[in-house]
N, C-alpha and C positions, 0 to 999 in steps of 0.2 A: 448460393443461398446462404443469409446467413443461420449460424447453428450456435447455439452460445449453453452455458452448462447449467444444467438445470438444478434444483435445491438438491444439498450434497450438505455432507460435515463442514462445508465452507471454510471456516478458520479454525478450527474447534481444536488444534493440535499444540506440543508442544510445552515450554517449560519455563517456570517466570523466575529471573535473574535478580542474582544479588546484586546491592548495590545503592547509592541514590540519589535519586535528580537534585541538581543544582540551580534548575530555573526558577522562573516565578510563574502565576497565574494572574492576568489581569482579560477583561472583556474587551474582546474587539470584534465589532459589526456585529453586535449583539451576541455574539458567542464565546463561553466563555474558553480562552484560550491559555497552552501552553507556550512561554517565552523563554527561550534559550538563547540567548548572546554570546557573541564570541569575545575576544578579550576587546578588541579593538570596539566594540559598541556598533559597526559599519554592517549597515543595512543595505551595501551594494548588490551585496551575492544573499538573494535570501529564497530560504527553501517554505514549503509547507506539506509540511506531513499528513495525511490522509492514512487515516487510521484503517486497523482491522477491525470486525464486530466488538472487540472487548475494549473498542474505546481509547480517549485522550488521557484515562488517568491510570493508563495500564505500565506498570515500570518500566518495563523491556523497550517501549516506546518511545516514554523520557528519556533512559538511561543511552539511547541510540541516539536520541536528539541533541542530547548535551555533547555525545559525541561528535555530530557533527559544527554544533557550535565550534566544538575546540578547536576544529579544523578551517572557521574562520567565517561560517558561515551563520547568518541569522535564523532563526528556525522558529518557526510558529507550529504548535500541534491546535488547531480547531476542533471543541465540542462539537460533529459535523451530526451526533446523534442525540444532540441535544437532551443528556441526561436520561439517555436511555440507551446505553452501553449493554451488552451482556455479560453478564457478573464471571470473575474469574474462574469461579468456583465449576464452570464448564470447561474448561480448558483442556484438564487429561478424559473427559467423558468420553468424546468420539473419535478421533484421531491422535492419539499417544505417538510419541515416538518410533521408531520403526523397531527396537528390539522390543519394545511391552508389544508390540503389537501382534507382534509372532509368537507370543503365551496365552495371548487371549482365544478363549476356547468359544463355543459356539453360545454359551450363555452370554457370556459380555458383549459376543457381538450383534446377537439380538434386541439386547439392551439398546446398544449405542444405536441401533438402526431406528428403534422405536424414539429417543429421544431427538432424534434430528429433525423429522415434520415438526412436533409439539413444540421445538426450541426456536428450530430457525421459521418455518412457515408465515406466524403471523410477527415475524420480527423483520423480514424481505420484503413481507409487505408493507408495513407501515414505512420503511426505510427505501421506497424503490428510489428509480432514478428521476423520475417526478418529483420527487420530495426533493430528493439530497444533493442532486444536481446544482439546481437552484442555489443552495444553503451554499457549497462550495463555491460557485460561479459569485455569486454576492462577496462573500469571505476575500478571493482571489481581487475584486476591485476594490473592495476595503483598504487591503494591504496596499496595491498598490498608490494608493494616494498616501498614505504616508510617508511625510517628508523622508528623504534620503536612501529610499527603495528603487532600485534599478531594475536590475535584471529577475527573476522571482523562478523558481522552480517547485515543481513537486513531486514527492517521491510517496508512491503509494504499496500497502502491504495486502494481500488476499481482498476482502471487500474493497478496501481504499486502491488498491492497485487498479482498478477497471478504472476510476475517474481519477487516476492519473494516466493514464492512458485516453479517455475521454479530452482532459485539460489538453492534450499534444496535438489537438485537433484545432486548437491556435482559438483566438478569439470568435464566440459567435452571436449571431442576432436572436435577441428576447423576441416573445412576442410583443410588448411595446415598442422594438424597435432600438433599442438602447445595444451596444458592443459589453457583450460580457465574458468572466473569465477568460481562460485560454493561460497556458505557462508560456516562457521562455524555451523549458526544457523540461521533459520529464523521466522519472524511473521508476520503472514498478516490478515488486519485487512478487510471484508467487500469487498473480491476481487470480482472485474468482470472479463466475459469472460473465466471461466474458465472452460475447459473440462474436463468429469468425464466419467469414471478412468485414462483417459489417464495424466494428471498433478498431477494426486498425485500417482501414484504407483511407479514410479522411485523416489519417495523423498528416501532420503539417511542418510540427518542431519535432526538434531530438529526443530521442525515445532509446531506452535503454530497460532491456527485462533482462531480469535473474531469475531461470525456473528449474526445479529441479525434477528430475527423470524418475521420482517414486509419488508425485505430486496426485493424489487421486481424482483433484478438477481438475485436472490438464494432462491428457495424457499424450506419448508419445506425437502421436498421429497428429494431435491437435496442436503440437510444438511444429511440428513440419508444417502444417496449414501455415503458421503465423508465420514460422520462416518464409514460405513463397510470397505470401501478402508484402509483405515487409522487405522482399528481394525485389519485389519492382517499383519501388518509392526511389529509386537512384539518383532523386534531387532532396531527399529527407536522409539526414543523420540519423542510422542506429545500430544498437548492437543488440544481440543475443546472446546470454554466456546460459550455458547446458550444466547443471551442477550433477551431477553421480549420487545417485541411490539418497536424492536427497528428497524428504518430505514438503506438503504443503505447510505453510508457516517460517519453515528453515533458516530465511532471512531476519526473521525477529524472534521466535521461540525455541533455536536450536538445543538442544539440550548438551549443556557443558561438559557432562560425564564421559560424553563422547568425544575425544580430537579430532576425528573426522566430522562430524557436524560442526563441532565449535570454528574450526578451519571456512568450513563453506560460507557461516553467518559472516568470520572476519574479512570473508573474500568479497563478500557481497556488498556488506559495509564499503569496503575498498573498492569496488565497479562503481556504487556511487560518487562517494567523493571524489572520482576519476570524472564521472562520467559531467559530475557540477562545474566542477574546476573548469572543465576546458569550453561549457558553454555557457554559463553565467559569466564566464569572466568579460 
């Protein structure tokens, strides 16, 4: 049967980075998008970011994107929430990093429980997979018909992480009938919301997840679940790397102060452009 994680702090953790994006912003398939080029200008190897709930204009995001540009690849971040992001200013409310969070005494954390329905409730709902699906799946044939796009991947973080995991389930039939989305390859790093088996047994393409073992949507148990699921695909490409004592968000909102987080974020960063390299190429 499948079981998937019901409303939780979702992305709500974590720590937003110095630094600053070097792309541009121009509209594509109606949304308005982030564009990060590699030097070479080659749209062979291009990835598409699937954001968290705080959205396409979140630094951590860009500042990742341009990262992987440098690395050679093309990268589009998509408005996939169409101007309706949730503002930064949630970010350390519910899930802080993991030393603030062992200070937090029983007031804060009543607080943050209260704010999680109010915040995320009617913001899951308007954003379900009905809606946004769609929006990404559109996006994804966008791209593709742009001259000198090959191979296309996507790498998704907590919200965006399920529909990059969704995308690896390879191209599928609209109701009109039309072939839509589907990636090349996908990675998702610290997804929420995800049902188990039902979102990983039709994966199709290569599939790479980064989770970490203090992760409050995903816990233990529910990593072994996806390991068995994903241990009998023996004709699909993947991998699963286990990060230690690392929080939900980890892969985009590590908090720097720490070496051992900042390490997990760079490790993860580095599991992707491993994991892009060797099947967009």
């Amino acid at each position: 049967m499948s079981t998937g994680v019901g409303m939780s702090s979702c992305c709500l953790s974590g720590k937003v980075h110095d630094g600053t994006p070097v792309g541009h912003v121009e509209e594509i398939g109606g949304l308005q998008t982030y564009v990060s080029e590699p030097e070479s200008k080659s749209k062979a190897k291009t990835i598409i970011f699937l954001v968290d709930i705080f959205g396409w204009e979140f630094k951590n995001t860009r500042l990742l994107a341009d990262n992987y540009a440098k690395a050679g690849f093309y990268v589009y971040i998509p408005d996939v929430h169409q101007g309706d992001s949730l503002p930064i200013s949630f970010l350390q409310n519910v899930e802080p990093p993991l030393k603030d969070q062992e200070q937090h005494g029983l007031v804060d954390k009543a607080k943050n429980a209260a704010i999680v329905p109010a915040t995320l409730g009617p913001w899951l709902i308007k954003h379900r997979e009905g809606v946004s699906k769609p929006l990404i799946d559109g996006f994804i044939n966008t791209v593709r018909m742009i001259p000198g796009t090959n191979k296309i991947g996507a790498i998704g973080f907590c919200w965006g992480g399920r529909y990059a995991i969704l995308e690896a389930h390879g191209r599928t039939e609209s109701e009109s009938g039309e072939n839509v989305g589907g990636v090349d390859a996908a990675y998702a790093c610290h997804p929420s919301l995800v049902a188990i088996p039902g979102d990983f047994e039709p994966v199709t393409k290569p599939l790479s997840l980064a989770l970490g073992t203090k992760d409050s949507l995903l816990s233990v148990d529910q990593i072994g679940q996806i390991q068995d699921v994903l241990a009998k695909k023996t004709d699909v490409p993947k991998e699963i790397r286990i990060y230690e004592d690392q929080i939900h968000g980890f892969a985009l909102r590590s908090d720097w102060s720490s070496q051992k987080d900042k390490d997990a974020m760079n490790e993860a960063e580095q599991q992707g452009l491993d994991w892009f390299n060797e099947y967009l190429s």
